[in-house]
C-alpha positions as CSV (number, residue, x, y, z in Angstrom):
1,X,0.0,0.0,0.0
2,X,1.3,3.6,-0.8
3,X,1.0,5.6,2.4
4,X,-0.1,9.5,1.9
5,X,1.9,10.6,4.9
6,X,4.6,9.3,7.4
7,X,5.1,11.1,10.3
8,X,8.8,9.8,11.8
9,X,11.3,10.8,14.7
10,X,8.6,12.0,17.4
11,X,7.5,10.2,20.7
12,X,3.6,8.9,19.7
13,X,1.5,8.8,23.0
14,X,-1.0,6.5,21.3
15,X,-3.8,6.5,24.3
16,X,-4.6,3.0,23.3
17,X,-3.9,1.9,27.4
18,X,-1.9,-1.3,26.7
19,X,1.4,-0.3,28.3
20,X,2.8,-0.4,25.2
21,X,6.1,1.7,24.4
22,X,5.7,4.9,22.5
23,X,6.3,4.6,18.5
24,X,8.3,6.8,17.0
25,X,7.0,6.8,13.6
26,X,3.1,6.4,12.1
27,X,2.0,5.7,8.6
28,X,-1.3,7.3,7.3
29,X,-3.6,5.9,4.1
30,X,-7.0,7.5,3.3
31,X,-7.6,9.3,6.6
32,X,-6.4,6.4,8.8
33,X,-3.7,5.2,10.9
34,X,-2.3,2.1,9.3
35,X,1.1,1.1,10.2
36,X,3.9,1.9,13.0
37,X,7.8,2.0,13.3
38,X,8.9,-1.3,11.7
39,X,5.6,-1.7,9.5
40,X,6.8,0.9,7.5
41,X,10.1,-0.4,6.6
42,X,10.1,-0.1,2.5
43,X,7.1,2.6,2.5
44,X,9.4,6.0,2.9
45,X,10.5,6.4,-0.9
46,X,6.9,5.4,-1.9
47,X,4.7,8.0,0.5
48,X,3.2,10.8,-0.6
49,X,5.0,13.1,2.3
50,X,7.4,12.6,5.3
51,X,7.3,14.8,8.2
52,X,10.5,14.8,10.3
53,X,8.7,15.7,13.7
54,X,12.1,17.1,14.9
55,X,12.5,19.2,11.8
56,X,9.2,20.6,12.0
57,X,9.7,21.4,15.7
58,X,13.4,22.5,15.4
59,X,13.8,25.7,16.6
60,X,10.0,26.0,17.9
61,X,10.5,26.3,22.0
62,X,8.8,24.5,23.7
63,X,8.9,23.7,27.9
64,X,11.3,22.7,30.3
65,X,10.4,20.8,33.4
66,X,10.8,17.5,32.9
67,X,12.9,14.8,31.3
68,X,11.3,14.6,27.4
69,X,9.9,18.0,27.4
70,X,11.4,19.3,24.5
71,X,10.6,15.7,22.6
72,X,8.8,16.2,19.2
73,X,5.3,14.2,20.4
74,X,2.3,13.2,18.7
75,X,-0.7,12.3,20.4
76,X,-4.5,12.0,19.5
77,X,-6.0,15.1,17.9
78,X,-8.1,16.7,21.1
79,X,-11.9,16.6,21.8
80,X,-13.7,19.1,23.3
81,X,-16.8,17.7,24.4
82,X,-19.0,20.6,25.5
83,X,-18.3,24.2,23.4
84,X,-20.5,26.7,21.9
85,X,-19.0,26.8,18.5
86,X,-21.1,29.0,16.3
87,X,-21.6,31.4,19.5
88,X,-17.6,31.4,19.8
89,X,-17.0,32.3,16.0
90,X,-19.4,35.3,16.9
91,X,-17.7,36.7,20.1
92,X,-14.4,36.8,17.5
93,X,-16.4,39.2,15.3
94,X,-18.8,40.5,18.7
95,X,-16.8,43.2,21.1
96,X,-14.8,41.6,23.7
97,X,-15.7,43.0,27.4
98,X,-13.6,40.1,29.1
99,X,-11.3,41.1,32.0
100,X,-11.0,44.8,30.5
101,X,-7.5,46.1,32.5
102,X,-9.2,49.1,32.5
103,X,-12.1,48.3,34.6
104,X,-15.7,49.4,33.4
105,X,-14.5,52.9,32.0
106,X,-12.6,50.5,29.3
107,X,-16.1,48.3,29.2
108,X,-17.9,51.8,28.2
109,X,-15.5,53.0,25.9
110,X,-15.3,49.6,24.0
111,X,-19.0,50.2,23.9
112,X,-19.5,53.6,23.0
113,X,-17.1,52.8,19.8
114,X,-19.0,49.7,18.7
115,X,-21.6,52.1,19.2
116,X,-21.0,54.8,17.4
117,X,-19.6,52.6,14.3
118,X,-23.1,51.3,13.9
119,X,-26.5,52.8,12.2
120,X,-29.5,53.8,14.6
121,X,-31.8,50.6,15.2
122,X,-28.9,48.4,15.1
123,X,-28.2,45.9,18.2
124,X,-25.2,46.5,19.7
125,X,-23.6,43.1,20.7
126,X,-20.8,42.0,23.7
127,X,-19.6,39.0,24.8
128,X,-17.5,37.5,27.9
129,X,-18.7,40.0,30.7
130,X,-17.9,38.8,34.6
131,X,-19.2,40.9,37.3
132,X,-16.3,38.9,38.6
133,X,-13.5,40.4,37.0
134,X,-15.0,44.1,38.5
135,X,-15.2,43.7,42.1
136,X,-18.4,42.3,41.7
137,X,-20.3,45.1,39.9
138,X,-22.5,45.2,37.2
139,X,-22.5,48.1,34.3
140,X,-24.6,50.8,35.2
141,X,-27.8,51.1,33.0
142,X,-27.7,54.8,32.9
143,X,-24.5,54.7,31.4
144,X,-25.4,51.8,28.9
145,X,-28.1,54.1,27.4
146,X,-26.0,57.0,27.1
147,X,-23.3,55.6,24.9
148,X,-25.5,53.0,23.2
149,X,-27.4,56.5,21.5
150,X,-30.4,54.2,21.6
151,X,-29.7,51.7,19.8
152,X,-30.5,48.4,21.9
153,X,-27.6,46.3,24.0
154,X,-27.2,42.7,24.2
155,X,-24.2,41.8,26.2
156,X,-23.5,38.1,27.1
157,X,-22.5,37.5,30.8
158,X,-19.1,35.0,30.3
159,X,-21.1,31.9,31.6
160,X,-23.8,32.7,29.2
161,X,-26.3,32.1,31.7
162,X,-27.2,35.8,32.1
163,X,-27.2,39.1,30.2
164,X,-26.9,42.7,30.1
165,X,-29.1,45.0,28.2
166,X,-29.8,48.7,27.8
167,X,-33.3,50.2,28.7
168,X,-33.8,50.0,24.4
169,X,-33.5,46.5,24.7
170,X,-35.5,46.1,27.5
171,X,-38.4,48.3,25.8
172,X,-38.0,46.2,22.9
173,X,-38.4,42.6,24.5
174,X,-41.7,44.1,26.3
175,X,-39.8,44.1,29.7
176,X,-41.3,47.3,30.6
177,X,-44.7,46.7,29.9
178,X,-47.4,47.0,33.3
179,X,-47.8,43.7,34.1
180,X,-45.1,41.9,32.9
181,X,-44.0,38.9,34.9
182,X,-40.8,37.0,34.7
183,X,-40.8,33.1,32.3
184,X,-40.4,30.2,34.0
185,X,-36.8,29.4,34.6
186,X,-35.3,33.3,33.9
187,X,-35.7,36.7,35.5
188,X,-35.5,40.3,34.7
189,X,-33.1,41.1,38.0
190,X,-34.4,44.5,39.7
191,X,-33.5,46.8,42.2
192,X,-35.3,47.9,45.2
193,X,-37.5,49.9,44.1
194,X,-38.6,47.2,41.4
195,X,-36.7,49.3,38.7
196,X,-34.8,46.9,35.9
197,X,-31.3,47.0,35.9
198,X,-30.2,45.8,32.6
199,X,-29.6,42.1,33.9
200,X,-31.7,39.4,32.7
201,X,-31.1,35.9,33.9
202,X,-31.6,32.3,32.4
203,X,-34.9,31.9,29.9
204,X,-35.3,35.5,30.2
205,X,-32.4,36.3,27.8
206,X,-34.7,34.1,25.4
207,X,-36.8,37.2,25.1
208,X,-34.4,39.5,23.6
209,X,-32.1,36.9,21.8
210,X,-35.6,36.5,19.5
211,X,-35.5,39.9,18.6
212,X,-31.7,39.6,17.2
213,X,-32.6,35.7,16.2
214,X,-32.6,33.8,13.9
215,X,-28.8,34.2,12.4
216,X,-29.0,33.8,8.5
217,X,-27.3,30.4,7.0
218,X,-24.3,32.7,6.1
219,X,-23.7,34.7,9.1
220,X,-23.3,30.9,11.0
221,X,-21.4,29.5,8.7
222,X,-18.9,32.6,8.3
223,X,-18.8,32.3,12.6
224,X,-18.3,28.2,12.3
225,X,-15.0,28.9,9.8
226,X,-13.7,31.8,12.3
227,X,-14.0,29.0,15.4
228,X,-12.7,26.1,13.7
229,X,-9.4,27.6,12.1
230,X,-9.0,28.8,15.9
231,X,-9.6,25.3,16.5
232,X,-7.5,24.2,14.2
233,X,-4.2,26.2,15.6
234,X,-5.0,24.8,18.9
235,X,-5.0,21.1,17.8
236,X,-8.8,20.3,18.2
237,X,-10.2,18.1,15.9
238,X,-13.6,17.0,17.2
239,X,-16.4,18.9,19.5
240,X,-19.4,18.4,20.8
241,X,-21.7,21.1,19.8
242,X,-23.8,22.1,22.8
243,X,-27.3,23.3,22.1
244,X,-28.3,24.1,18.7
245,X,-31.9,25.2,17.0
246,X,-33.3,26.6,19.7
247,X,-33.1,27.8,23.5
248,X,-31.6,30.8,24.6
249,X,-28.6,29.1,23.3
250,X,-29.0,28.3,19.3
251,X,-29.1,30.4,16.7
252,X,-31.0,29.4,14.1
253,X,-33.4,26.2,13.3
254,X,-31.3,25.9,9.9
255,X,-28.5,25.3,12.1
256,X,-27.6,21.7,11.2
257,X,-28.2,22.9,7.1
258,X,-25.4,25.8,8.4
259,X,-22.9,23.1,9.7
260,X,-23.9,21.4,5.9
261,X,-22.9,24.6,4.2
262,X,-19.8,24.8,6.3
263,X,-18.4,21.4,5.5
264,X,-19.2,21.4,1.7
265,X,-17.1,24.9,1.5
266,X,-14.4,23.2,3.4
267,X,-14.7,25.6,6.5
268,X,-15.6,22.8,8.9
269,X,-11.8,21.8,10.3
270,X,-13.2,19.7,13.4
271,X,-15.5,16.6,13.4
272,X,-18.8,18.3,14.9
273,X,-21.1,16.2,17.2
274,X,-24.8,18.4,17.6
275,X,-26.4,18.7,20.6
276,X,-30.5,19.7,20.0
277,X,-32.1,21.5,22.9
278,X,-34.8,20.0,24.0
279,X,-37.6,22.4,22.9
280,X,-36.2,22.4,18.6
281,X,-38.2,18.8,19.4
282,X,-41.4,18.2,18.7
283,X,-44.1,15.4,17.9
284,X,-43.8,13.6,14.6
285,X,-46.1,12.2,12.9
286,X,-45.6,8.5,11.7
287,X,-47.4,5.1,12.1
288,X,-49.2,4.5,15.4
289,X,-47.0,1.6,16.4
290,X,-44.3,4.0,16.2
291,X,-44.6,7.7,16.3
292,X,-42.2,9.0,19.1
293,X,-43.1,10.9,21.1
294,X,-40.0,14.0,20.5
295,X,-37.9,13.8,17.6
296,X,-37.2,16.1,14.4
297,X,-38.6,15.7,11.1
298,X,-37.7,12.6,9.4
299,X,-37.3,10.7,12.8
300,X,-33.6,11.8,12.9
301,X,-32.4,11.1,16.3
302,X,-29.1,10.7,18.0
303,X,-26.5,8.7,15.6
304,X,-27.6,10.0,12.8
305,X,-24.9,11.4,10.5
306,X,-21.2,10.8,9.9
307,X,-18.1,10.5,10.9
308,X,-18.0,15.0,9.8
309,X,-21.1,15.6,11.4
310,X,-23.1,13.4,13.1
311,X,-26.6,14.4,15.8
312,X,-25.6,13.9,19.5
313,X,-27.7,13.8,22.6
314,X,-30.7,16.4,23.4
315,X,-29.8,19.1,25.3
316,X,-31.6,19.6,28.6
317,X,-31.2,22.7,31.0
318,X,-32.0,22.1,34.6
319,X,-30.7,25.2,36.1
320,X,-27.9,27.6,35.7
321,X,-24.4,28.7,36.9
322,X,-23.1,29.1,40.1
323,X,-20.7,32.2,38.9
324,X,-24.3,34.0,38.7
325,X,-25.5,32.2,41.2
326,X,-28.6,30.6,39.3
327,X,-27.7,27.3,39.5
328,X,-30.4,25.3,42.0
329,X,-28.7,24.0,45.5
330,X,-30.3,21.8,48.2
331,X,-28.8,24.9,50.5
332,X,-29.0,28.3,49.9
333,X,-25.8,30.3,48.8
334,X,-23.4,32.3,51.0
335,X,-24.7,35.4,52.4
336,X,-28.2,35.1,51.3
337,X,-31.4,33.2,51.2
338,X,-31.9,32.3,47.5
339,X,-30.4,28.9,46.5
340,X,-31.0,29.4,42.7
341,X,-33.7,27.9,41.0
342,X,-34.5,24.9,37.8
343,X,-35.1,26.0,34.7
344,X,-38.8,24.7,34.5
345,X,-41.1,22.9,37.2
346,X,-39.2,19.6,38.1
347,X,-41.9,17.3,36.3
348,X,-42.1,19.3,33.1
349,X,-38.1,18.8,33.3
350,X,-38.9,14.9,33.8
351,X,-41.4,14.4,31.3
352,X,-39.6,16.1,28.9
353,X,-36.2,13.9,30.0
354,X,-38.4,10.4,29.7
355,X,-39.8,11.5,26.1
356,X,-37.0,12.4,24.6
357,X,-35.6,9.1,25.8
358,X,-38.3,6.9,24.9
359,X,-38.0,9.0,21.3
360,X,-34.3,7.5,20.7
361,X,-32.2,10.9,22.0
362,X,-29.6,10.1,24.5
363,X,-29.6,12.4,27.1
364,X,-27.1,15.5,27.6
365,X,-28.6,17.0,30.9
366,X,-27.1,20.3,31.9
367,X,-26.7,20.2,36.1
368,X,-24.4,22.1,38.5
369,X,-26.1,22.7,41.6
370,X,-26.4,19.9,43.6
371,X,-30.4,20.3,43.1
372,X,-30.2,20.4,40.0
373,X,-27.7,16.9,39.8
374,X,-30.4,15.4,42.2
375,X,-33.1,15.9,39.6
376,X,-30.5,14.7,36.1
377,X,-29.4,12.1,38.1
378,X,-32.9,10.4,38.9
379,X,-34.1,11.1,35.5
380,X,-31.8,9.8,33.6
381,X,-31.9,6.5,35.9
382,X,-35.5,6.3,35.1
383,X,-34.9,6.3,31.6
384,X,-32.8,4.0,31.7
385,X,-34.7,1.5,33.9
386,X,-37.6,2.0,31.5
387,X,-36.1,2.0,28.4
388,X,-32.2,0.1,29.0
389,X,-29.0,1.6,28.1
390,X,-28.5,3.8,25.0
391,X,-25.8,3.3,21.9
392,X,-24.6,6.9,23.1
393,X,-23.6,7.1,26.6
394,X,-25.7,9.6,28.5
395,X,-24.1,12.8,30.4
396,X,-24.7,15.2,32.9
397,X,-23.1,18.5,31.2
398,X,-21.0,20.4,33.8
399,X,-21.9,17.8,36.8
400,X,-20.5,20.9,39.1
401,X,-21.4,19.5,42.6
402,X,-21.8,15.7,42.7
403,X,-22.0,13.8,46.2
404,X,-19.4,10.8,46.9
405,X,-22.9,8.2,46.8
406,X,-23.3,9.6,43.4
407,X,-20.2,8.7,42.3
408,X,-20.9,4.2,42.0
409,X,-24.8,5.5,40.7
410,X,-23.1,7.4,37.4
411,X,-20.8,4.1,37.1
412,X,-23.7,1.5,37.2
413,X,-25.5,3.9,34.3
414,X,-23.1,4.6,32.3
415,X,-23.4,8.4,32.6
416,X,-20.4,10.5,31.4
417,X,-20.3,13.6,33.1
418,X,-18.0,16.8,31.4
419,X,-16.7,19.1,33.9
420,X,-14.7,22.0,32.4
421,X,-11.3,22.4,34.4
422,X,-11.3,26.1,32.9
423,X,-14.0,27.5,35.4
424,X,-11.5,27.2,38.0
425,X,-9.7,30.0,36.6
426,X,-11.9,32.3,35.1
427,X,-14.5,31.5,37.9
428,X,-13.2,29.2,40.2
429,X,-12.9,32.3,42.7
430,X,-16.4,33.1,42.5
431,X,-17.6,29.6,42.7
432,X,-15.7,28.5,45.8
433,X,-17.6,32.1,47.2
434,X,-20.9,31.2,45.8
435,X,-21.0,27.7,47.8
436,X,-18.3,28.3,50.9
437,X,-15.5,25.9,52.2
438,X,-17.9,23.4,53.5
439,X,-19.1,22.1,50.4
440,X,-16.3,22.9,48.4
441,X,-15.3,19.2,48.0
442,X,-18.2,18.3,45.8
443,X,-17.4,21.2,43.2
444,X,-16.3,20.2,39.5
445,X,-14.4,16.4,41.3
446,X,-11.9,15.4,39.1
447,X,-10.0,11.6,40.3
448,X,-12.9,10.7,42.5
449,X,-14.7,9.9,38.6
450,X,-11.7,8.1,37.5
451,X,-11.5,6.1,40.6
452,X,-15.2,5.3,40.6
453,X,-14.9,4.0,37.3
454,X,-17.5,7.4,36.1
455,X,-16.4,8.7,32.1
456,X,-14.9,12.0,32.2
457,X,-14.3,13.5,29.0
458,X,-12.5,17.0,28.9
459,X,-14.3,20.3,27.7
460,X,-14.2,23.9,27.8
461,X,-17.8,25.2,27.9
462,X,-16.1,27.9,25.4
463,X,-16.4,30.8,25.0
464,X,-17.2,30.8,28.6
465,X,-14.0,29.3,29.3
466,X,-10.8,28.9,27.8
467,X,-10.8,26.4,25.3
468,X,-6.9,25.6,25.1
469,X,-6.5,22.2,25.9
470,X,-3.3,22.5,27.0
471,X,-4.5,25.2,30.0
472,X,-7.6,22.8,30.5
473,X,-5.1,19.3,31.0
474,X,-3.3,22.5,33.7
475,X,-5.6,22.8,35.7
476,X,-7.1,19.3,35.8
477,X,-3.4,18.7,37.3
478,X,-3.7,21.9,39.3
479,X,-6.9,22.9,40.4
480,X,-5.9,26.8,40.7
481,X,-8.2,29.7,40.8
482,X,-6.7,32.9,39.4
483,X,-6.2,33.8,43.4
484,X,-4.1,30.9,43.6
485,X,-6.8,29.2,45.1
486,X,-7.5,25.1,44.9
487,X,-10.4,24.6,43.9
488,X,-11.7,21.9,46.7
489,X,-9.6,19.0,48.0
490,X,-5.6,18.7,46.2
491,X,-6.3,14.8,46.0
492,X,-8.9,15.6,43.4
493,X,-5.8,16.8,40.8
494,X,-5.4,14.1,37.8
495,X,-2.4,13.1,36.7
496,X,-0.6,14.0,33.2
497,X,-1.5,11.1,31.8
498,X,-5.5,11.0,32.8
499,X,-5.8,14.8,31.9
500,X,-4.5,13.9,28.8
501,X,-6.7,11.0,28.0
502,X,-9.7,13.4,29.0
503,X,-9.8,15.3,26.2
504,X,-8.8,12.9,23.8
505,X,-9.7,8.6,24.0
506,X,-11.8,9.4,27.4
507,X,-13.8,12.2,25.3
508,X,-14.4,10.2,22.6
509,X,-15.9,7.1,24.4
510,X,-18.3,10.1,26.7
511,X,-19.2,10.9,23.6
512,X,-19.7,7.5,21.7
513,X,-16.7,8.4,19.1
514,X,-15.5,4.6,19.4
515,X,-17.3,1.0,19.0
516,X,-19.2,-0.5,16.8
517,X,-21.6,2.2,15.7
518,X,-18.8,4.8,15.1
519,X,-15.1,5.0,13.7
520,X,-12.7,5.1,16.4
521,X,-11.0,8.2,17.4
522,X,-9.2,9.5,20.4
523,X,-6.5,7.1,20.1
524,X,-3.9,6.7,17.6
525,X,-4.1,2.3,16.6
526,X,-4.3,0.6,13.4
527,X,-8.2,1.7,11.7
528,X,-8.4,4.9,13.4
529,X,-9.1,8.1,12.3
530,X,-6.0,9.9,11.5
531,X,-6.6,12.7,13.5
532,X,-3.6,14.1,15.0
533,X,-1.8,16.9,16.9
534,X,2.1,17.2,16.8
535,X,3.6,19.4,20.1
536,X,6.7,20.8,20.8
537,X,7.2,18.8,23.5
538,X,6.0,15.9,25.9
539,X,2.7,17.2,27.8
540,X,3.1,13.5,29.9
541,X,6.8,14.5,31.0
542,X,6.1,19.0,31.6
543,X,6.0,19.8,34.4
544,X,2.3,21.1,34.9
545,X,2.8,24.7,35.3
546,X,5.2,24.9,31.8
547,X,2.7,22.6,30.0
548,X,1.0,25.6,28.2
549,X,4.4,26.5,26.9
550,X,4.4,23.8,24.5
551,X,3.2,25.0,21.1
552,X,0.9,23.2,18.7
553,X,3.2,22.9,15.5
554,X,0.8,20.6,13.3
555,X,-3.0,19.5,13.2
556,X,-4.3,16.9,11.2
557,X,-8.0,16.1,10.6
558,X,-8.4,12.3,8.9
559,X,-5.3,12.4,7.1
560,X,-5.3,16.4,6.0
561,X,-3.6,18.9,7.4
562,X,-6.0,22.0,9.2
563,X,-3.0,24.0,10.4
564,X,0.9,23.4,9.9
């Protein structure tokens, strides 16, 4: 066989968990990984390129810190399994509010220039604000209607699970109206005196996203190639998508025909997994033996589609973020009575989780308070006990506070949970505030998973996170808030080897990228997908605090190059 690319002299982490010694060499022939080291004895004059891994890095940097650092490696290409995609490649076109050094002056002025670039009527749009990153305070709406001119405000909060918005805006989405009253699962936050003050929480930022929505076909698709040539640099090949169609978190209901558009121009660099939110299902009409009872048309349900794009689990919110203090808790927060709240009534939440189920969808159940993991945790069980367990593994998205008991009950089920090692430093502060010392043990648990035998697979939640996977595999060895902080107990911290494995053969088994009813990916073995990231340096043998200074010299995506 002619091989289309060899890639020699590098140290191959293959994932593959048979103890096996590193290759040092890997042959690749149509999109696949076919032969190692001496299996490709007579195929170098023959192959259609050879990559020196120590020429390409030569002269790169790299990281000290450990014997091997500077070692040419290859490992899988890296999953994210839980990023806003589409939303990200819009923040890189959106004006960026995050962690201004100039404090809210610099927010206004950043503001008042978007502003005055734009026509009268049109929204003016922000992304990555934390009340976090300013002592704790919030823009004042005054202000926000001066320099907006009146043209209406939509400013994401960084966790996405809140927003900020001028008076316009507020006019607009019929806020101000006598009589108005909050939707189930959001609020329009007010002051004393029962004044708005720009912040609108949860299902609430539904109401003015539909005045912006829906995004045309060509505005998604220009925001999907933006995100995945970032991608791309930073060695990601595969994501899961989470929350398309509809929710305050899609963006169009043509969403999936975007991602289409996207691939067939060749601006999709990385394998795309779609998560539905539950309410772009509905009832489809089909013979009485077996009409489900959610689905979209055509009976697609999760599974369908390739190895480029394929349909993942439905996406189900049951509550919010503990940064903002939404997310529901069995107790109430620190300094104050409130302890968050679900995003619907908890037997809507359950019939819609046992529907969806019975439909086909695996399950993708957002949960973070400790409430709100209660209620995912016995839903999905019940699902399961009714229905048995799913080609797709289910997950609890985020799983931000789970109890030790917990831990065997994800096992037995098979529930993947995806908690995002980036929140402990862009939010890790205000989360370890939000819940206080004594339950700080159950929040975002990182080896007690592993050691109950419990899927974690590596994400970022971006943009409301980093999405580096080299700072994410930091601070799963770390746990450090951007105080210096650990975030809960140290023995929590994963090794190099199991943060590694999280975002790449642990990710793709959460996310039912291996077995039977899928090619394999997230490890690097004969009849894989030849999906592949080439470093600078050994991420298994840096020391954790120098592992970000290894550089991402080479991507490839089933046998292609996406950045070089």
């Amino acid at each position: 066989m002619r091989l289309d690319t060899i890639i020699r002299n590098a140290r191959i982490h293959t994932m593959a968990g048979d103890g096996a010694p590193a290759p040092e060499a890997v042959g690749i022939a149509g999109g696949r990984i076919v032969a190692f080291d001496d299996e490709l004895e007579g195929s170098y004059a023959s192959a259609g390129e050879v990559v020196d891994a120590a020429e390409l890095t030569a002269g790169a940097g790299g990281a000290g810190g450990g014997a091997g650092a500077g070692v040419p490696t290859v490992v899988p290409g890296f999953i994210d399994a839980h990023c806003h995609t589409t939303w990200f490649g819009l923040t890189l076109a959106s004006v960026d509010v995050e962690n201004c050094p100039g404090g809210l002056d610099e927010v206004y002025g950043r503001l008042a220039t978007a502003a005055e670039k734009l026509p009268d009527g049109e929204w003016v749009q922000a992304t990555g604000y934390s009340h976090h990153d300013y002592g704790g305070a919030y823009p004042d709406l005054t202000v926000l209607d001066r320099i907006t001119g009146g043209r209406p405000l939509f400013m994401r909060q960084v966790s996405g699970h809140s927003a900020i918005v001028n008076t316009a805006a507020l006019r607009a989405a019929g806020m101000l109206e006598p009589g108005y009253t909050d939707p189930a699962g959001g609020k329009v936050v007010r002051d004393a005196d029962g004044r708005p003050t720009g912040l609108v929480e949860e299902t609430a930022q539904t109401q003015v996203q539909d005045l912006i929505r829906p995004y045309s076909v060509e505005t998604i698709v220009h925001a999907l190639d933006l995100a995945t040539a970032y991608y791309a640099k930073e060695g990601i090949t595969s994501f899961g998508e989470a929350g398309i169609a509809a929710g305050w978190i899609g963006h169009s209901p043509l969403e999936v025909f975007a991602y289409q558009q996207a691939r067939q121009a060749g601006l999709l660099r990385a394998r795309a997994q779609l998560m539905p939110v539950i309410d772009a299902l509905h009832a489809v009409s089909g013979h009485a033996a077996d009409s489900p009872e959610l689905g979209l048309d055509l009976g697609m349900v999760t599974g369908f589609g390739d190895d480029e794009i394929r349909l993942g689990p439905v996406k189900i919110f049951m509550d919010g973020a503990l940064s903002g203090r939404t997310a529901a808790l069995n107790d109430p927060y620190v300094g104050q009575s409130d302890a968050g709240y679900l995003q619907e009534d908890p037997e809507v939440l359950r019939a819609q989780t046992l529907a969806a189920y019975r439909s086909g969808w695996s399950l993708a159940v957002h949960a973070i308070g400790d409430r709100a993991v209660d209620e995912a945790i016995a839903n999905i069980t019940a699902a399961v006990d009714e229905c048995g367990k799913p080609a797709f593994p289910n997950r609890i998205e985020h799983a931000g506070m789970i109890r030790t008991e917990q831990l065997s009950v994800l096992a037995e089920y098979g529930i993947a949970v995806t908690p995002q090692a980036a929140f402990f430093d862009n939010i890790g502060d205000g989360m370890l505030a939000a819940i206080g010392t004594e339950r700080a043990h159950l929040l975002y648990r990182g080896r007690s998973f592993l050691d109950a035998g419990v899927m974690l697979a590596g994400s970022s939640d971006r943009p409301c996170a980093e999405g580096n996977v080299l700072r994410g595999m930091q601070l799963f060895m770390t746990r450090l808030t951007r105080s210096g902080r650990l975030s809960g107990p140290g023995h929590e911290r994963l090794s190099a080897s199991e943060a590694l494995a999280a975002y790449t053969s642990d990710a793709a088994a959460a996310m039912g990228m291996t077995g039977a009813h899928a090619s394999q990916a997230g490890q690097l073995v004969r009849g894989a997908l030849a999906d592949i990231v080439i470093l600078t340096g050994d991420p298994l043998t840096t020391a954790p605090e120098a592992v970000t200074e290894l550089d991402v010299q080479a991507t490839m995506r089933g046998g292609q190059w996406t950045h070089r």
